[in-house]
N, C-alpha and C positions, 0 to 999 in steps of 0.2 A: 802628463806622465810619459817620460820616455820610456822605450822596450828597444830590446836588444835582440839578437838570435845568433852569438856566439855561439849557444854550446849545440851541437849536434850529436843528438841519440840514434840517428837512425839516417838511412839516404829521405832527402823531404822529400814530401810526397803530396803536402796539401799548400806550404808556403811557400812562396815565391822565394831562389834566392839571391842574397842579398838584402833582402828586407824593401825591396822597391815594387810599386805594386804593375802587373804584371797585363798591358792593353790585349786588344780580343788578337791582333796579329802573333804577338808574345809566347800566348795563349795557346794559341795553334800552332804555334811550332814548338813550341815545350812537350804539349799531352799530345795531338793530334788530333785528327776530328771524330766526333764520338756520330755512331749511329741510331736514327732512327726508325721505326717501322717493325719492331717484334717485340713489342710488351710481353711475351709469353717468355722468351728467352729472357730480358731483361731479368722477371719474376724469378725463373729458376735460377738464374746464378745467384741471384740477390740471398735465394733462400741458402745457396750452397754456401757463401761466404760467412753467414754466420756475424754480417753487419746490424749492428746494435744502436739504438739511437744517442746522442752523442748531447742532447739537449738536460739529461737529468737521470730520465726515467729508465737508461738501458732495452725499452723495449724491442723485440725482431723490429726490424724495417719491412722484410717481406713478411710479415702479419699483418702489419700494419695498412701497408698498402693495397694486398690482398681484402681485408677487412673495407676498407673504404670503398674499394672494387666492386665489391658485394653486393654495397649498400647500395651504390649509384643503380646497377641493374635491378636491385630488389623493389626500390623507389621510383625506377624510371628517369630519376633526373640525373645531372652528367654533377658529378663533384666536382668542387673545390678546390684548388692546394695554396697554400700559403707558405711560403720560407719563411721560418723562424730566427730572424735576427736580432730579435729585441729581446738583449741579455737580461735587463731587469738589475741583478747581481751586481750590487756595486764592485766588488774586488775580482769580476772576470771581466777580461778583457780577449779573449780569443775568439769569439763572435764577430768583432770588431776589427781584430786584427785581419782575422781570414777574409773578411768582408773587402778587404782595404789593398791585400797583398794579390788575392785570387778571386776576385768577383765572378769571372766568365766562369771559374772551375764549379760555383755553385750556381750560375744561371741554368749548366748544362746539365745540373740534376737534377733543377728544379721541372727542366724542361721532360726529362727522363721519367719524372717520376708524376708528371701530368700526363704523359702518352701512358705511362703503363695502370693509372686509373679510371683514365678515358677524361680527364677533367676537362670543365669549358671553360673555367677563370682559372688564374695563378695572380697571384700575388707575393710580395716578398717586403718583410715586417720590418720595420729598424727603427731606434732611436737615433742614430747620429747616423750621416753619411749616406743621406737619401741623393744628395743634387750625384757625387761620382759615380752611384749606381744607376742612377736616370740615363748620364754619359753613355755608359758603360752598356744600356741595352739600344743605343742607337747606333753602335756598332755590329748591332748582332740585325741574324735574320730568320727570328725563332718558330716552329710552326704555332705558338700560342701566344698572344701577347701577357705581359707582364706589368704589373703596375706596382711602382714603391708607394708603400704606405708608410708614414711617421707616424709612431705610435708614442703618446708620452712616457716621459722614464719615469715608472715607479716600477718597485718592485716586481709588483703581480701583473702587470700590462704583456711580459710574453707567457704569461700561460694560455692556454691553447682554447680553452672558451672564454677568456677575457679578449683573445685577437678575433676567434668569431665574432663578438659582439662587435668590437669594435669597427672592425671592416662591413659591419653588418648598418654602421651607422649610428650603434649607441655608447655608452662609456666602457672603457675598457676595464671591466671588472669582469673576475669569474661567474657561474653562476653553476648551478645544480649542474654534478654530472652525468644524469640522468636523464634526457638518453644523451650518451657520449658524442662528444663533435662527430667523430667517426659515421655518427648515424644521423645526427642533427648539428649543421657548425654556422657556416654564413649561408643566411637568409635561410636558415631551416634546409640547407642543404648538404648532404656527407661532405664530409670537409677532411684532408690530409694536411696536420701542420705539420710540418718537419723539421727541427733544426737543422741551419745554415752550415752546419759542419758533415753531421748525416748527407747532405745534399754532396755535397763534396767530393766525399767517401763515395756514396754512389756511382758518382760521375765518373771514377778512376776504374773499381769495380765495370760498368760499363763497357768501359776501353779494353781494362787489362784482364779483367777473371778474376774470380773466386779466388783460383790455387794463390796469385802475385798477392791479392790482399793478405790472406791468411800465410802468407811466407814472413808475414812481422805477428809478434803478439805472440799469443798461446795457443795450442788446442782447443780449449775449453774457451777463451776469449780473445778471439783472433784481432790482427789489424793493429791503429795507433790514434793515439786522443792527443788533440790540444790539451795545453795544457797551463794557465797564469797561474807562476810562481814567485812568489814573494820570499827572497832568502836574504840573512840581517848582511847588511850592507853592500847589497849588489841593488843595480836597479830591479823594479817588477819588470820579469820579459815571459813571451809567451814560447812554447818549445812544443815541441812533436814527439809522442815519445812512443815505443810501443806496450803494449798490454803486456806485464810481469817484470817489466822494470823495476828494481829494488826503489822505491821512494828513496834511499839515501845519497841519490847517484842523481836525483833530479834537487836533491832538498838536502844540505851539505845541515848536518845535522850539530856539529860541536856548538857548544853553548847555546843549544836549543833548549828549551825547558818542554813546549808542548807543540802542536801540528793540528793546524784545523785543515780536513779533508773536507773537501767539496763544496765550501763555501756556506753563506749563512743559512741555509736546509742541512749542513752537514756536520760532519760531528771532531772532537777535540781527541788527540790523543796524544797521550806520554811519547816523548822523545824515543823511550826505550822498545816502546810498544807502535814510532814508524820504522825503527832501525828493524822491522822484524816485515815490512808490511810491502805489497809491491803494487804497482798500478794496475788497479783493475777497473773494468767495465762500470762499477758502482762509484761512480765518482763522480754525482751530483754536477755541480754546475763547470767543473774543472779548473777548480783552483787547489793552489798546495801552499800556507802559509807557515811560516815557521818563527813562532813565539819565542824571542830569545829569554835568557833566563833568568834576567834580570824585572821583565816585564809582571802583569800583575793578569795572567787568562780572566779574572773574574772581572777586573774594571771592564777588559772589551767587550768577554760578553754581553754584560750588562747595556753597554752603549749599542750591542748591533741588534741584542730583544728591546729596548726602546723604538730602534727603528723600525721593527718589524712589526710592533704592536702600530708605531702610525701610518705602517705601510698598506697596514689590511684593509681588505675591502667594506669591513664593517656590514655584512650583509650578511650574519651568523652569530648565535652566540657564543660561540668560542672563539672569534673575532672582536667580535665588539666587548663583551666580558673581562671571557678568560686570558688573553696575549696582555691588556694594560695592565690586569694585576699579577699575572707571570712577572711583568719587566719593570713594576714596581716594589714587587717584592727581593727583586733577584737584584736589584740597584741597594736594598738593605743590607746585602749579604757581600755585596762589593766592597762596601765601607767598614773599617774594623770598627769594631765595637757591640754593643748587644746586637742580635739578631731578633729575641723573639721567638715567636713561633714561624718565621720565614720561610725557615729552610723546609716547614714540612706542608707549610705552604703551598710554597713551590710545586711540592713533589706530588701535594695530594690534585691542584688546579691544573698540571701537567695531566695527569689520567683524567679527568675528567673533562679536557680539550680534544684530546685524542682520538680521531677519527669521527670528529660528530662537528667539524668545517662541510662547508658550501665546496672546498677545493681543499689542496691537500696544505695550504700555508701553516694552519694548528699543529700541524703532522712534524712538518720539518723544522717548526719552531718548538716543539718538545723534543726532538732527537738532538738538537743542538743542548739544550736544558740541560738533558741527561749525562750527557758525553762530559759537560762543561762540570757536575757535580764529581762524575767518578777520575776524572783528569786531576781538577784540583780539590780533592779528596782534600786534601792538607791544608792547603792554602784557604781554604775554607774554615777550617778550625785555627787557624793561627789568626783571620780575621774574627770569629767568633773572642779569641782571646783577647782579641784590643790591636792587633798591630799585624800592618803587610809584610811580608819576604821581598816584596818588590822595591830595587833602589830606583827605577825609575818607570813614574807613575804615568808618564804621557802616552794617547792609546796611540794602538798600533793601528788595526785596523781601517780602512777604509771606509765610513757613514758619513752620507749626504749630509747637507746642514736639515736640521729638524727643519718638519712641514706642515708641523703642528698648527 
């Protein structure tokens, strides 16, 4: 899949430009050298800038890290940190991207943000493009060493106690989040994952200060998010964009019919209702796809809750249960003709998934459900009638081949 980065929202800040990836000399003279030796400083700007995590969950960074901090001293043992690069997310690609274009700009967060935990391992997670980051740290000469870890691509493999496990030595599934990584991750030790873009952000933050980060974005949500957008007939490319940017300026909206935010944890909306809507901090995995209007929202859905039902870890009952007869029932309601009792189905095994997962997969696979009902409100009863709106029925969406 090729990517572009024609269009420019902002001066970049995290991708290389020209789209060529960027060696550790490059590197150095692009950002300059970042300092080490006052994790306390570190902390406080971190906390002034008002950086948010960039992997899903929006959480502070300086909580976060803080927290970890905590735990090491309370435990006596030195934490963890692991870079989160394993997107999982079949339709985002800016994990990958940034991985590709700025490696040293996330080695030097990764390293920032192990000095300001006190960590004794780091590690950093990927599905593809382990051998250029291997390169990439024999260049450097870091106070902590660094080890890539290949993590297999399914879905759930970067959430944050499926990579404990994994780097722990067992499979990469999630497991209870109780006690949180934070307190217990790899080898039963406080553990800091962080997304590979967070790391990034960091590392600029670091150099530049709080005020330069928060000179993009908003008040209330400072700074700028990667971004894989898919718009009808351009290629998928991935862009930089700042917090309160109008969506229709990143996502050319004519002959759009619907808009799924944040990818397959995230939710569908009316054309009308992104024309109104602008980039914010809550933007799950950061992706922006735009359903043209001729397409069918309910055939894709259907095909991306299939995959999500065989992507689960099966170690819950609203796993192993409730997501096959979600994406069995919601494949009825695709096809025109009777539905049944499907639709209330759906609606009623959605509440009853709902926060009662091992992790949060149930969670974000009924936010998509929901979103996906009240979007194609219509299109839902014109299928109940016997027949689609849609002139052409091939999906859009990006799903793996089944792994059934």
């Amino acid at each position: 899949m090729t990517m572009t980065f024609t269009d420019i929202y902002m001066p970049p800040r995290l991708l290389a430009p020209g789209g060529a990836p960027a060696g550790h000399t490059t590197h150095q003279q692009r950002y300059g050298p970042v300092s080490y030796g006052n994790p306390a400083h570190l902390l406080r700007t971190l906390a002034e800038s008002g950086l948010t995590g960039r992997g899903g969950a929006a959480f502070p960074t300086y909580r976060k890290l803080v927290a970890v901090a905590e735990a090491g001293r309370r435990t006596g043992r030195a934490p963890v940190v692991v870079g989160n690069g394993a997107e999982g997310e079949p339709a985002s690609h800016k994990d990958k991207t940034l991985l590709r274009l700025s490696p040293h700009l996330v080695l030097d967060g990764l390293q920032l943000a192990a000095e300001a935990v006190g960590a004794g391992e780091a590690y950093l997670a990927v599905e593809d493009g382990a051998t250029p980051l291997e390169t990439a740290l024999t260049e450097r000469r870091d106070p902590l060493p660094v080890r890539i870890v290949r993590v297999p691509k399914r879905f759930l493999s970067g959430q944050s106690s499926a990579l404990a496990q994994y780097i722990s030595g067992q499979a990469a599934l999630p497991r209870d989040q109780h006690p949180p990584v934070r307190e217990q991750g790899v080898r039963r030790a406080p553990t800091l994952v962080q997304n590979v873009e967070t790391l990034a952000h960091l590392a600029l933050i670091a150099r530049y200060g709080a005020d330069w980060f928060r000179s993009q974005g908003t008040p209330t949500e400072p700074g700028s998010a990667l971004c894989t957008v898919y718009a009808p007939g351009r290629e998928v490319r991935v862009v930089e964009a700042p917090f309160g940017m109008p969506l229709h300026r990143l996502l050319p909206l004519d002959g759009v019919g619907a808009v799924l935010l944040g990818g397959y944890h995230g939710t569908w909306l009316t054309a009308a209702e992104a024309a109104t809507r602008t980039l914010t901090a809550d933007l799950g995995a950061g992706v922006l796809i735009a359903l043209p209007a001729d397409r069918c929202g309910l055939a894709d859905t259907a095909d991306v809750l299939r995959y999500l039902a065989l992507e689960s870890a099966g170690q819950c009952g609203p796993c192993l249960n409730g997501l096959p007869r979600i994406a069995a029932a919601f494949r009825t309601l695709a096809a025109p003709g009777p539905q049944g009792t499907s639709r209330r189905d759906v609606a009623r095994w959605a509440g009853l998934v709902e926060g009662r997962g091992a992790c949060h997969h149930p969670d974000g696979t009924v936010r998509l459900v929901r979103s996906a009902f009240t979007t194609f409100a219509a299109e839902l009863d014109a299928h109940a009638a016997g027949h689609c709106t849609a002139a052409d029925r091939r999906p859009l969406l990006p799903v793996p081949e089944d792994r059934s």
